[in-house]
C-alpha positions as CSV (number, residue, x, y, z in Angstrom):
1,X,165.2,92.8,42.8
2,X,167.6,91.6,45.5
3,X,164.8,89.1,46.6
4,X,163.8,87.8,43.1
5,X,167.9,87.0,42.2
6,X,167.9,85.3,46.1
7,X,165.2,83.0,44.3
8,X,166.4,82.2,41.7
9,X,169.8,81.2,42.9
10,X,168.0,78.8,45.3
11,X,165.5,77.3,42.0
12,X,168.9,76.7,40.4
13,X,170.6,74.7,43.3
14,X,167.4,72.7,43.4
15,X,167.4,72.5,39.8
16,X,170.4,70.0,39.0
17,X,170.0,67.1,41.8
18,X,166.3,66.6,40.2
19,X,167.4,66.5,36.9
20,X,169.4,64.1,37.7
21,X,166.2,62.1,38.5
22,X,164.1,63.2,35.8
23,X,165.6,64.1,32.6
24,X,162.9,65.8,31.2
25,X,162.6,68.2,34.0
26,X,165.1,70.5,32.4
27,X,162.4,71.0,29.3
28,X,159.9,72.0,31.6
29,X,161.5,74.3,33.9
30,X,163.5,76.2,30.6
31,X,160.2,76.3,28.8
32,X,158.9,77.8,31.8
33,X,161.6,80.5,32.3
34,X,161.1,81.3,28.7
35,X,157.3,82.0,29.4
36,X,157.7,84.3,32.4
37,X,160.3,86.0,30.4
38,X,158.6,86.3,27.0
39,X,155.5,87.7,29.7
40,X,157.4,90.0,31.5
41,X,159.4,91.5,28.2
42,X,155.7,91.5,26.8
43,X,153.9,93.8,29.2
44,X,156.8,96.2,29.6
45,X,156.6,96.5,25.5
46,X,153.1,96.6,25.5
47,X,153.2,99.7,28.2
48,X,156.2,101.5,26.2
49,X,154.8,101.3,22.8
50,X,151.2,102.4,24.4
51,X,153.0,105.5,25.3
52,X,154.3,106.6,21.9
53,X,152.7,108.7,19.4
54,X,150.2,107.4,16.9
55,X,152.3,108.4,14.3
56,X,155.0,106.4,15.2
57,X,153.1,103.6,15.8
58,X,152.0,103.3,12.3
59,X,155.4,103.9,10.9
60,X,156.2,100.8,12.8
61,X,153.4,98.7,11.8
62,X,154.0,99.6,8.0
63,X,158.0,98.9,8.4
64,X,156.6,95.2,10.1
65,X,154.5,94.3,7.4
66,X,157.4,95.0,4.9
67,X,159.8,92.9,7.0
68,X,156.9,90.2,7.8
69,X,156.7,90.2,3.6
70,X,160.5,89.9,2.9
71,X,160.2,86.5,5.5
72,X,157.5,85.6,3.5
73,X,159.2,85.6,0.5
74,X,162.4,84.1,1.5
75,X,160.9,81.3,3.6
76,X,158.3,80.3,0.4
77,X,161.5,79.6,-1.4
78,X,163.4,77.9,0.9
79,X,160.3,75.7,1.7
80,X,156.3,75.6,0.9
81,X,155.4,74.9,4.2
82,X,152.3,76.6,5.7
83,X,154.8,78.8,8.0
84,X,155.0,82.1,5.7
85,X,151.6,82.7,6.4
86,X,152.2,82.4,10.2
87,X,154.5,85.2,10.0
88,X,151.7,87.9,8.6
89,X,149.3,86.9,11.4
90,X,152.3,87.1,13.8
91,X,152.7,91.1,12.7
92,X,149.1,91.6,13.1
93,X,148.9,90.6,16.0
94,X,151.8,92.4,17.6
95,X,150.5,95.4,15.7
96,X,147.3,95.3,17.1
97,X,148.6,94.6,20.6
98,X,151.4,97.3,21.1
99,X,150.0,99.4,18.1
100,X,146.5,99.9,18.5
101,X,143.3,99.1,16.4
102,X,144.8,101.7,13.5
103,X,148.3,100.3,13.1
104,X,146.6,96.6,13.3
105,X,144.1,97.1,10.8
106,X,146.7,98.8,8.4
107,X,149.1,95.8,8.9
108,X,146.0,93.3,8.4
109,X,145.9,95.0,4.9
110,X,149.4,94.7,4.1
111,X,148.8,91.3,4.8
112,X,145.9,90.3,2.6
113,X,148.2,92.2,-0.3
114,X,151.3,90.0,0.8
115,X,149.4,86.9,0.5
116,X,147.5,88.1,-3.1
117,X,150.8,89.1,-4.6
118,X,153.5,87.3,-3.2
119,X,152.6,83.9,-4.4
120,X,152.7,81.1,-6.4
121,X,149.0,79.4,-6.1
122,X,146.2,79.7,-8.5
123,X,144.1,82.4,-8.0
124,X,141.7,81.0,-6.2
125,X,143.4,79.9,-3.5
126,X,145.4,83.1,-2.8
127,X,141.9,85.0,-2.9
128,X,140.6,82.4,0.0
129,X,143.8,82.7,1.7
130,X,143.5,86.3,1.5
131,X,139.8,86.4,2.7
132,X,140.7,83.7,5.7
133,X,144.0,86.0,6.6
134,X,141.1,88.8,6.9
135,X,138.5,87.6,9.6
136,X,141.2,85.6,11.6
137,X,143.0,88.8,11.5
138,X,139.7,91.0,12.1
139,X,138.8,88.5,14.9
140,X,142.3,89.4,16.5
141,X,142.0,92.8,16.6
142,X,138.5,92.9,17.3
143,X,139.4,90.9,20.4
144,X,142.2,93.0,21.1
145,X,140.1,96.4,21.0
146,X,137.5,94.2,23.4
147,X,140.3,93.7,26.0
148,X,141.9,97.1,25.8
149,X,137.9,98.9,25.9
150,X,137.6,96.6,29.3
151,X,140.9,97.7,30.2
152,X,140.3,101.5,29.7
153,X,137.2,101.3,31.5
154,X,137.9,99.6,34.2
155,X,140.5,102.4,34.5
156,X,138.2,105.2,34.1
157,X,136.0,103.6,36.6
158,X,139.1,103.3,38.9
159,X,139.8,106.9,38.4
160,X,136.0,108.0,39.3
161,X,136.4,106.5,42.3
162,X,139.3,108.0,43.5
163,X,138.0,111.2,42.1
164,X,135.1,110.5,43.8
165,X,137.0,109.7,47.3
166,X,139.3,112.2,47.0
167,X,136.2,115.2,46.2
168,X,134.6,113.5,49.7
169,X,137.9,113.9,51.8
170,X,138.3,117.0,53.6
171,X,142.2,117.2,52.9
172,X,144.4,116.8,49.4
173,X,144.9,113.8,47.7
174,X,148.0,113.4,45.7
175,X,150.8,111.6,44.2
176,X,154.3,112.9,44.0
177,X,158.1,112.0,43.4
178,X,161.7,112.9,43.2
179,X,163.0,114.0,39.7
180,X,166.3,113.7,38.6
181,X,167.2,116.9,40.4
182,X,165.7,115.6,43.5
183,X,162.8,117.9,43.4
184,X,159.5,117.2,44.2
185,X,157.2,116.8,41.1
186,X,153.5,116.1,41.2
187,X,151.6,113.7,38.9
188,X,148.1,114.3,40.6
189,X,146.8,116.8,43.1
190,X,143.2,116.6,43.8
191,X,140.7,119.3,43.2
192,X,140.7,120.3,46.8
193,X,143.4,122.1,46.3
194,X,141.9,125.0,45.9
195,X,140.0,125.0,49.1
196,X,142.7,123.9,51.0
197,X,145.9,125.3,49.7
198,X,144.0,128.2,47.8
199,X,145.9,127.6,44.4
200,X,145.0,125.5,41.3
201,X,145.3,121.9,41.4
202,X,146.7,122.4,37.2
203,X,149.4,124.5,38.5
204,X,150.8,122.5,41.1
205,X,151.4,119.5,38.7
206,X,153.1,122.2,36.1
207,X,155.1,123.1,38.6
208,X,155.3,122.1,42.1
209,X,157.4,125.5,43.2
210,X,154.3,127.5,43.8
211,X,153.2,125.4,46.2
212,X,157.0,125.0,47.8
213,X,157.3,128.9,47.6
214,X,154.9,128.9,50.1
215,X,156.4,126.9,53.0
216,X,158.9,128.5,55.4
217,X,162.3,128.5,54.2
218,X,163.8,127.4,57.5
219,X,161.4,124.5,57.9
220,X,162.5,123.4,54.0
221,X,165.6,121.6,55.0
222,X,163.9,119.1,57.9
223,X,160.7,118.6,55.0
224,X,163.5,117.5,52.6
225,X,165.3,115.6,54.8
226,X,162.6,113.2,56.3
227,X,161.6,113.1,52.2
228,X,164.7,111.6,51.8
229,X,164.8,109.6,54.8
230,X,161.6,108.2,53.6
231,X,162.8,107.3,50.0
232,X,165.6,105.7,51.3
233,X,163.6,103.3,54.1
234,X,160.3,103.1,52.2
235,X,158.5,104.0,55.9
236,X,155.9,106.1,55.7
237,X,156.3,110.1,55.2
238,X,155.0,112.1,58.3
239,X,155.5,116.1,58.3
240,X,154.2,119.3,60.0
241,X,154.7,122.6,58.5
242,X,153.6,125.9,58.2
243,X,152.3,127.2,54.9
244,X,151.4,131.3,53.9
245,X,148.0,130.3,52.3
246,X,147.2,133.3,49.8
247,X,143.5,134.2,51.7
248,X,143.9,132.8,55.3
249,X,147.4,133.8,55.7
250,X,149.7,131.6,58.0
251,X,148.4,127.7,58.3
252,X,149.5,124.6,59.7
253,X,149.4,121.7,57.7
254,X,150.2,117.8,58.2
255,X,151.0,115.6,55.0
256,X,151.8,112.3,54.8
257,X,152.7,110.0,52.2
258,X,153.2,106.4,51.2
259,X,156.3,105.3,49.1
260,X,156.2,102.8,46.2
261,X,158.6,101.8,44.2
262,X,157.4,101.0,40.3
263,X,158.7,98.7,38.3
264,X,161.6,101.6,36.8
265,X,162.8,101.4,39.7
266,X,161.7,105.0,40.9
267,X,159.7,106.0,44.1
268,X,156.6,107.5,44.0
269,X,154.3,109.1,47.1
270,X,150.9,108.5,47.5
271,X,149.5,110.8,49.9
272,X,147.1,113.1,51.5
273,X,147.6,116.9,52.7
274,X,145.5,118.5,55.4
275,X,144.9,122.2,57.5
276,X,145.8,121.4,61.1
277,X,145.2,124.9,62.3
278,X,142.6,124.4,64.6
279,X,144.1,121.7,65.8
280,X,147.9,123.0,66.2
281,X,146.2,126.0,67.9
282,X,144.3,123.7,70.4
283,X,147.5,122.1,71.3
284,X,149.8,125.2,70.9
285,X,146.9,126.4,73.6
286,X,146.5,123.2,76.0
287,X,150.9,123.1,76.1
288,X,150.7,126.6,77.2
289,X,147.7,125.9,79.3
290,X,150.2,123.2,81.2
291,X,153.1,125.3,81.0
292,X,151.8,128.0,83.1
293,X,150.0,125.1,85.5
294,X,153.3,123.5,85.9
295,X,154.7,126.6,86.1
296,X,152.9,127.7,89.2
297,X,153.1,124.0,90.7
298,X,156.9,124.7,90.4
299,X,156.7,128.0,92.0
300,X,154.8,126.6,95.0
301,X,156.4,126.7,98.2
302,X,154.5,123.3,99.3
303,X,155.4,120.2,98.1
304,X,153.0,118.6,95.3
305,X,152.3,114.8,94.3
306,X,150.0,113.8,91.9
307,X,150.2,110.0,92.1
308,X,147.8,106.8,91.7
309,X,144.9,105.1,93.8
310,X,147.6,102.8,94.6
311,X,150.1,105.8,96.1
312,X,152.8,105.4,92.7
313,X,153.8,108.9,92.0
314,X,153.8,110.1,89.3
315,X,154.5,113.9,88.9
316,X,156.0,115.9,91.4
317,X,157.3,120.0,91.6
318,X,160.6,121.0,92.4
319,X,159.4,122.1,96.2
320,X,158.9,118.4,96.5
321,X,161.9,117.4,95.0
322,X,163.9,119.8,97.2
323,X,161.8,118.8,100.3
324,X,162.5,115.5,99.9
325,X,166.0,115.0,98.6
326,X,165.9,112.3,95.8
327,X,166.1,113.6,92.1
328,X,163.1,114.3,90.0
329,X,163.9,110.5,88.3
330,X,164.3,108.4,91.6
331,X,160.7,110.4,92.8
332,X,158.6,109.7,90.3
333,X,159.0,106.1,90.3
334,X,158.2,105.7,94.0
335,X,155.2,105.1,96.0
336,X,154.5,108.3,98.4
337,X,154.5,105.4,101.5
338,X,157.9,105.4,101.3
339,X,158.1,109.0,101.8
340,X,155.7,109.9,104.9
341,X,154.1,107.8,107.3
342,X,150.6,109.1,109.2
343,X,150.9,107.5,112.3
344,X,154.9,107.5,112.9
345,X,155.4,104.3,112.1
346,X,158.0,103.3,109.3
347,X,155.4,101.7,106.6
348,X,155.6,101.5,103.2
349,X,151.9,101.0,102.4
350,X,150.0,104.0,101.3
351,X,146.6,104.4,103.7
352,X,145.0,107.4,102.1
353,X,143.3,109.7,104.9
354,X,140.2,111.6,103.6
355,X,139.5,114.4,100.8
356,X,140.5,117.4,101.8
357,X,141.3,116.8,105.6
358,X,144.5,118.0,106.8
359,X,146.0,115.5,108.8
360,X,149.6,116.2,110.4
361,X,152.2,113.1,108.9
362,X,155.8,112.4,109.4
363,X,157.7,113.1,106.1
364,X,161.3,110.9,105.5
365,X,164.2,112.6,103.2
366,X,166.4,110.6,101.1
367,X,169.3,110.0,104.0
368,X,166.1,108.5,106.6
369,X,165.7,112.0,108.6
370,X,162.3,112.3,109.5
371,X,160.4,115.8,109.4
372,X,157.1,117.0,110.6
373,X,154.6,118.1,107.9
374,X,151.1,118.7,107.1
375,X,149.1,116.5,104.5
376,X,146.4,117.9,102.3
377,X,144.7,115.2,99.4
378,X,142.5,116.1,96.7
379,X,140.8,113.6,94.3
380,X,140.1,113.8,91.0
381,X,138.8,111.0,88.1
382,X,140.6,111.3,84.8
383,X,140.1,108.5,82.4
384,X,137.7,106.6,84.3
385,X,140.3,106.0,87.1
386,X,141.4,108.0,90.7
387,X,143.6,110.8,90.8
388,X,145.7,111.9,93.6
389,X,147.0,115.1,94.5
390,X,148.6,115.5,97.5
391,X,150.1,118.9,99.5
392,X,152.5,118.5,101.9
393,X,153.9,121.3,103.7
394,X,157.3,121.0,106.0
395,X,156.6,121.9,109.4
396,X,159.5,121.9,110.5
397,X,160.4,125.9,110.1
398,X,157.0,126.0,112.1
399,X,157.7,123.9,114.8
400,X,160.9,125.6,115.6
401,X,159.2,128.7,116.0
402,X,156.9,127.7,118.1
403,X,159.8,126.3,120.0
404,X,161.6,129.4,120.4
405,X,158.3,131.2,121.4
406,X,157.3,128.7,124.1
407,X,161.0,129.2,125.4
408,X,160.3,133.0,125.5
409,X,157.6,133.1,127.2
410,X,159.0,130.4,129.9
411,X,161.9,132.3,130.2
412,X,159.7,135.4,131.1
413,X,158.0,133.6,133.5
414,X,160.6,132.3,134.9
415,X,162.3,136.1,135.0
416,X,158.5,136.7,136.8
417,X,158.8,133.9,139.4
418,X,162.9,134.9,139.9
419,X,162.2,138.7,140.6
420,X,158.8,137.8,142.7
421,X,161.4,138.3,145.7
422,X,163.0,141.6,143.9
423,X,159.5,142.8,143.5
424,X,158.2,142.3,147.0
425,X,161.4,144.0,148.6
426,X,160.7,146.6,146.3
427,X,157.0,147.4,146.9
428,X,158.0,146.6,150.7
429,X,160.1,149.6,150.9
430,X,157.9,152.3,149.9
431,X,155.1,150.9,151.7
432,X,157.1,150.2,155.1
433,X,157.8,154.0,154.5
434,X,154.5,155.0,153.9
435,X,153.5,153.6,157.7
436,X,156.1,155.1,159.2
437,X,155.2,158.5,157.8
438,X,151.9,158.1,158.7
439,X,153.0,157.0,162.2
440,X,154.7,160.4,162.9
441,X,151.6,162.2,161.1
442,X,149.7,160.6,163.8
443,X,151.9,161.3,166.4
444,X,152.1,164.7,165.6
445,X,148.2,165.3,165.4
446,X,147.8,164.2,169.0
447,X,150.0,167.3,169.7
448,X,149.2,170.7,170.3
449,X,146.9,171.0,166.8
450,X,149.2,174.0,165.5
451,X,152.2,173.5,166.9
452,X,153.3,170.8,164.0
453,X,151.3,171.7,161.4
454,X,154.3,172.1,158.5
455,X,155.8,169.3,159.6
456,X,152.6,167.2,159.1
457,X,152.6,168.4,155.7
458,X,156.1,167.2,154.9
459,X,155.5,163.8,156.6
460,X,152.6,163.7,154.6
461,X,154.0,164.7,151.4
462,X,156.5,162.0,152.2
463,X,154.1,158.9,152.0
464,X,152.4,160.5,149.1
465,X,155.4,159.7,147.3
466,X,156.3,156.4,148.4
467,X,152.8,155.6,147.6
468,X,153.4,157.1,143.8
469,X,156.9,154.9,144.0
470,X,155.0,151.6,144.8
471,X,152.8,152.7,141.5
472,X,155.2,153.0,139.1
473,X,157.1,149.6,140.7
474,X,153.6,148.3,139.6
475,X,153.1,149.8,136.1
476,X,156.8,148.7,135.4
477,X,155.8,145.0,136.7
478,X,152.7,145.4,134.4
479,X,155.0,146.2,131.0
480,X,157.4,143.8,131.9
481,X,154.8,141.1,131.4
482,X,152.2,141.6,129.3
483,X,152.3,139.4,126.5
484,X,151.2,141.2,123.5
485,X,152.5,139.6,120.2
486,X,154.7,142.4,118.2
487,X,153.2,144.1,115.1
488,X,156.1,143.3,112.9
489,X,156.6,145.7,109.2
490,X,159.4,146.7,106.9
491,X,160.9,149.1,108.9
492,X,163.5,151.4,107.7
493,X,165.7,151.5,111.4
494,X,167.5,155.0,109.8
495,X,163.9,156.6,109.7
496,X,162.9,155.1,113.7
497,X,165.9,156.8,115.1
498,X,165.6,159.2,113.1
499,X,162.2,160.2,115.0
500,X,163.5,158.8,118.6
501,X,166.1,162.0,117.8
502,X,163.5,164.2,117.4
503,X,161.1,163.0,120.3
504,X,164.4,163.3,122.5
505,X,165.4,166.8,121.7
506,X,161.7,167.9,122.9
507,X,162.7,167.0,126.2
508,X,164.1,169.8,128.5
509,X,166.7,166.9,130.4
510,X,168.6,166.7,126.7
511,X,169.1,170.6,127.0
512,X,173.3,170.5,126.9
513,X,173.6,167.1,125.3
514,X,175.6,167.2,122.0
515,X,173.0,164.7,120.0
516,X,175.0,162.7,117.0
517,X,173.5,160.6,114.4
518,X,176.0,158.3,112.7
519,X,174.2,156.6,110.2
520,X,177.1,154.3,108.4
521,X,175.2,151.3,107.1
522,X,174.1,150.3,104.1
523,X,171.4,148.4,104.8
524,X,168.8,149.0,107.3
525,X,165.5,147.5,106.9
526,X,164.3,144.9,109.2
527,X,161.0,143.0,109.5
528,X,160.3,144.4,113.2
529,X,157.5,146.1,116.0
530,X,157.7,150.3,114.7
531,X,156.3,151.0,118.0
532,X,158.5,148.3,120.0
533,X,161.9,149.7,119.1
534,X,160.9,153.4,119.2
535,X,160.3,152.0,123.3
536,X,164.1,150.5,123.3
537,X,165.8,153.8,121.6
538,X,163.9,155.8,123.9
539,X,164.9,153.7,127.1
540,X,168.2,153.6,125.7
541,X,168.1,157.5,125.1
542,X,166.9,158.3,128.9
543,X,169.3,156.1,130.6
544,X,172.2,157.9,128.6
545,X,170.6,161.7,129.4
546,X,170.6,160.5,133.1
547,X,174.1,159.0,133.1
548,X,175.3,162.5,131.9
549,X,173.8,164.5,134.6
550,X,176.9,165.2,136.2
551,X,179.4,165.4,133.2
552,X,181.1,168.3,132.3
553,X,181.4,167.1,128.6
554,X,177.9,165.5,127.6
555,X,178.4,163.5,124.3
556,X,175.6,161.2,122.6
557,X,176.2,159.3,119.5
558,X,174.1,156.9,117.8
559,X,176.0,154.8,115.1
560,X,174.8,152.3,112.4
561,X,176.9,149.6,110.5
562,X,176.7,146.5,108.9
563,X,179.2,143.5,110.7
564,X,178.4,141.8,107.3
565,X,176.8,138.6,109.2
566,X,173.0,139.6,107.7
567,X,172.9,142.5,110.3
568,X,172.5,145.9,111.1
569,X,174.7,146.8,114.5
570,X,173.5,149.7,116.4
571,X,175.8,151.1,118.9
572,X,173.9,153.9,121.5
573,X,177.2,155.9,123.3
574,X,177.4,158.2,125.9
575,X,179.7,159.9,128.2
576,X,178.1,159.6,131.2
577,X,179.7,157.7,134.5
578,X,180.2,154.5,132.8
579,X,179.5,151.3,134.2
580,X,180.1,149.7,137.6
581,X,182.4,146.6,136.9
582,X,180.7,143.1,135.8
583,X,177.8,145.4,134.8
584,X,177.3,144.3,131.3
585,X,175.2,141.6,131.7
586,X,173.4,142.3,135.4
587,X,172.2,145.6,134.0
588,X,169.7,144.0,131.9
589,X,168.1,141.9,135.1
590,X,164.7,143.2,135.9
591,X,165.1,145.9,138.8
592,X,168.9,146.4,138.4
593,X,169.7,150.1,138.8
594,X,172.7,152.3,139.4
595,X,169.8,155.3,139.3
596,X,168.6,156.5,142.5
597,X,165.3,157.7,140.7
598,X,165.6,154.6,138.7
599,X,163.4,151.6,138.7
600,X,165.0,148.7,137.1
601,X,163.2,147.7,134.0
602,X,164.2,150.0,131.2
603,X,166.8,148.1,129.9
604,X,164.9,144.7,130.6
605,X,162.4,145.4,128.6
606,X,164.3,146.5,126.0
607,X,166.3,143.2,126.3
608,X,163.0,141.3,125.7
609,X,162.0,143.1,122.5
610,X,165.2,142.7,121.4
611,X,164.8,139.0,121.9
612,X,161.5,138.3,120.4
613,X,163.3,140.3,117.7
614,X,166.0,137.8,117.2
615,X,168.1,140.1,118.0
616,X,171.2,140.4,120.7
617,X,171.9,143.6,123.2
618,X,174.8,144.2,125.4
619,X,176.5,146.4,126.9
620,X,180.3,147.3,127.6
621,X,182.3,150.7,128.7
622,X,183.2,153.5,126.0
623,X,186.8,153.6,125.8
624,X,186.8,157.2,126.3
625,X,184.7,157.4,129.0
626,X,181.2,156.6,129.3
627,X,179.0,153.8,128.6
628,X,178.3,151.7,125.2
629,X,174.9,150.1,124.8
630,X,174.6,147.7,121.5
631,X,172.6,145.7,119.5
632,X,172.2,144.1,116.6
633,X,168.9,142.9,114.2
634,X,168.7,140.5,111.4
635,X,167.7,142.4,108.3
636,X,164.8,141.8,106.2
637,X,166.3,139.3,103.6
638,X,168.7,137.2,106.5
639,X,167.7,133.8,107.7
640,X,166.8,133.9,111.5
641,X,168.3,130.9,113.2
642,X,165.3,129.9,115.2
């Protein structure tokens, strides 16, 4: 409407500068005007009075032959032109046209009577008059019913059609609209119905609430609204919803519809409905399908990039978010070149190494530190083109590992070259004792053979045990050393000294020793060698029996706590003879003993398990007398500071 007033305000300012050149343009363009208007008044009369009853319409056509004859009448007085007549073929034909064949016939009749009675001419004339009124009249309404048979079957052959169509579309064709209560009404629903909605297409039209009574009532107010949306823009109507279909039970459904606005003004949908069950579960399925794939991409510990042939990213996990530092929006929209590098060098072009080799790169965070890492790439073709996936795993957790191992074991071997003097004064001694026993052995043979003969036996018994001594200086060597990797569990440290306690008590040494466990912390589980620290309570055990030899009061306590640093402290106290001064730190050396039976290594090999346990001993006087051995391990849920 908008648009049609926009034109003809422009026709009109157009209008007077060319009248102005030609006067009789204003004839033309009012006659015009009159004719669209006369056309347009017309075919909205002709579709109103089509809609009334037939009744009606013959009341009408029997009050406009009356009025047509009144004209008549006056206009044969007032004149004797032909013009009276052209006002009964004037009612015919309107009668004909908005009234139908019936109502034009019966005001053709009234006609013929008007002209036979109402005049003033001889007979004859008003009987030819009457007979000419007849066919002209009979021509106009047989021309009439012509058009209007055309009409109606052009129509019916319309409606087969989309009968047809709509029987041969899988869905459900129909056309709705808003009634004055903003309520969905339908004027057609297609015999599909049935099938697809399982209720009668007849009672859907009657009334559309058996079909709404069926939708969920919390998906009713976003169906309404994008209704109303629609109405308002005229854009197409797009809508998924779930419908309780009477035999199948819950269903998905799509509808769409398109919006026309009729000449009343008033909107109405034309549109198709459709069971989208199969495919909402396929895509209900394939969204869960990536859900738990991205789901376990995100729970990888590894970065992972899918990207291009050309190296642009374009998805990556949250371990490679984290790993690299930038946000999941400044990631995606780079090229993986400017993230690691496979030869060192600071390039931004992506050289792809092979499928599936694992090649060792250099990765680059956000603020330009560089990391080591290990590249994995898998190809796949989606869509006719390459694929990407890339695994990268941070090395650097790895590598500093390795470098705290490498510096344990050179630190052992340096402790091995240091003590090579230690252990050949040591083994010297014994052996250098050994000869001289023998020497006198010797000696005393080439005496009188019964003269010496206890004394030979002592002398001998002698360098037997030097020689035993020079063993166990070996085997102690050989335990310091060896280099087997430790077996490392849970282990529950409460439970380990626990049994150290009871392997202790079974030796006759620990007869007299008042044995105390106090088992204070809270948590005591550590990732460590069973084996290894059973060794180092047991070492730590012996070398407090033996420091208590001579003590009249022979106290052992074992105490647990937790400093609150990610450790478990355990503190081994005795009451022995203490320690010599600036003790603390020499006793752990490798053949460092206050012992005269002792060899030197007990406490250094439980400083090295301690060690490769990330752990740290020591050692320091007990306040009340006696000596304090400590040491603390990182439990199982701490980060060790390689």
């Amino acid at each position: 409407m908008l648009f049609q007033q926009c034109t003809e305000m422009f026709s009109l300012g157009l209008y007077w500068p060319l009248l102005l050149l030609d006067p009789k343009l204003h004839m033309r363009w009012l006659a015009s005007r009159i004719l669209r208007r006369c056309a347009t008044a017309i075919e909205r009369a002709v579709a109103t009075a089509h809609a009334a009853p037939l009744p009606l319409r013959i009341t009408m056509a029997g009050i406009g032959s009356a009025v047509a004859a009144c004209a008549r009448l006056a206009l044969l007085r007032a004149s004797d032109a032909r013009l009276p007549d052209a006002v009964e073929y004037l009612v015919v034909i309107l009668a004909g046209l908005l009234g139908g064949p019936l109502p034009g016939v019966l005001a053709a009749f009234a006609g013929a009577l008007s002209l036979l009675w109402l005049s003033d001419s001889p007979l004859g004339e008003r009987v030819v008059a009457a007979t000419l009124f007849i066919v002209i009249s009979a021509c106009v309404l047989a021309l009439e019913a012509a058009y209007r048979h055309l009409r109606l079957r052009s129509d019916a052959t319309v409606s087969e059609q989309i009968g047809a169509i709509a029987l041969a579309t899988p869905g459900v064709v129909g056309t709705f609209f808003l009634d004055e209560k903003r309520r969905v009404a339908y004027r057609y629903v297609s015999p599909k119905a049935k099938a697809v909605f399982g209720l009668d297409p007849g009672d859907i039209c009657a009334d559309a609430g058996a079909f709404y009574k069926r939708l969920d009532p919390s998906e009713l107010e976003t169906i309404n609204q994008s209704l109303f949306r629609s109405a308002r823009d005229l854009s197409l109507w797009v809508c998924q919803f779930s419908f309780a279909h009477p035999e199948k039970g819950a269903v998905w459904m799509e509808a769409q519809g398109a919006p026309v606005r009729e000449k009343d003004g008033s909107i109405v949908w034309h549109g198709y409905a459709s069971d989208i069950t199969s495919r909402k579960s396929a895509e209900l399925s394939l969204a869960e399908s990536a859900a738990r794939l991205q789901a376990t991409v995100d729970a990888a510990q590894d970065a992972v990039l899918t990207m291009e042939e050309s190296g642009r990213l374009q998805t990556v996990n949250r371990a490679g978010v984290i790993m690299f530092g930038y946000g999941p929006g400044e990631i995606a929209a780079m090229n993986v070149g400017a993230l690691i590098s496979l030869d060192g060098e600071d390039e931004k072009e992506w050289t792809p190494p092979e499928a599936g080799e694992r090649v060792e790169i250099m990765g680059r965070r956000k603020g330009g530190a560089s990391f080591p890492a290990e590249l994995t790439l898998g190809e796949a073709i989606f869509g006719g083109k390459n694929l990407r996936v890339a695994f990268i795993k941070d090395l650097t957790e790895q590598r500093m590992i390795e470098h705290h191992l490498g510096e344990l074991y050179r630190s052992r071997f340096k402790a091995i070259g240091g003590m090579a003097a230690e252990l050949a004064h040591e083994i010297n001694q014994p052996l250098a004792a050994n000869a001289t026993y023998l020497r006198v052995a010797r000696r005393l043979l080439e005496q009188s053979p019964h003269a010496g003969d206890a004394a030979i036996i002592e002398v001998l018994d002698k360098a037997a045990a030097q020689t035993l001594r020079a063993g166990r200086i070996v085997t102690s060597l050989r335990e310091l050393v060896r280099s087997r990797e430790p077996d490392k569990t849970m282990v529950c440290l409460h439970e380990v000294i626990g049994e150290a306690r009871e392997e202790a008590l079974e030796n006759s040494e620990i007869v007299g020793v008042q044995f105390e466990l106090r088992l204070r912390a809270a948590e005591d589980c550590v990732i460590a060698d069973r084996a290894q620290l059973k060794q180092v309570f047991a070492s730590l055990i012996r070398n407090a029996v033996e420091a208590m030899q001579s003590s009249e009061r022979r106290d052992l306590v074992i105490e647990t706590s937790n400093p609150g640093d990610g450790t478990i402290r355990i503190d081994v106290i005795d009451s022995g003879c203490g320690l010599p001064e600036s003790s603390d730190i020499g006793c752990f050396e490798p053949f460092t003993t206050t012992k005269t039976k002792g060899m030197g290594v007990g406490l250094s090999i439980s400083h090295t398990i301690i060690e490769a346990h990330y752990g740290r001993i020591w050692a320091a006087p007990n306040a009340s007398g006696g000596a304090v051995f400590s040491f603390t391990l990182p439990l199982q849920d701490a980060e060790v500071d390689a």
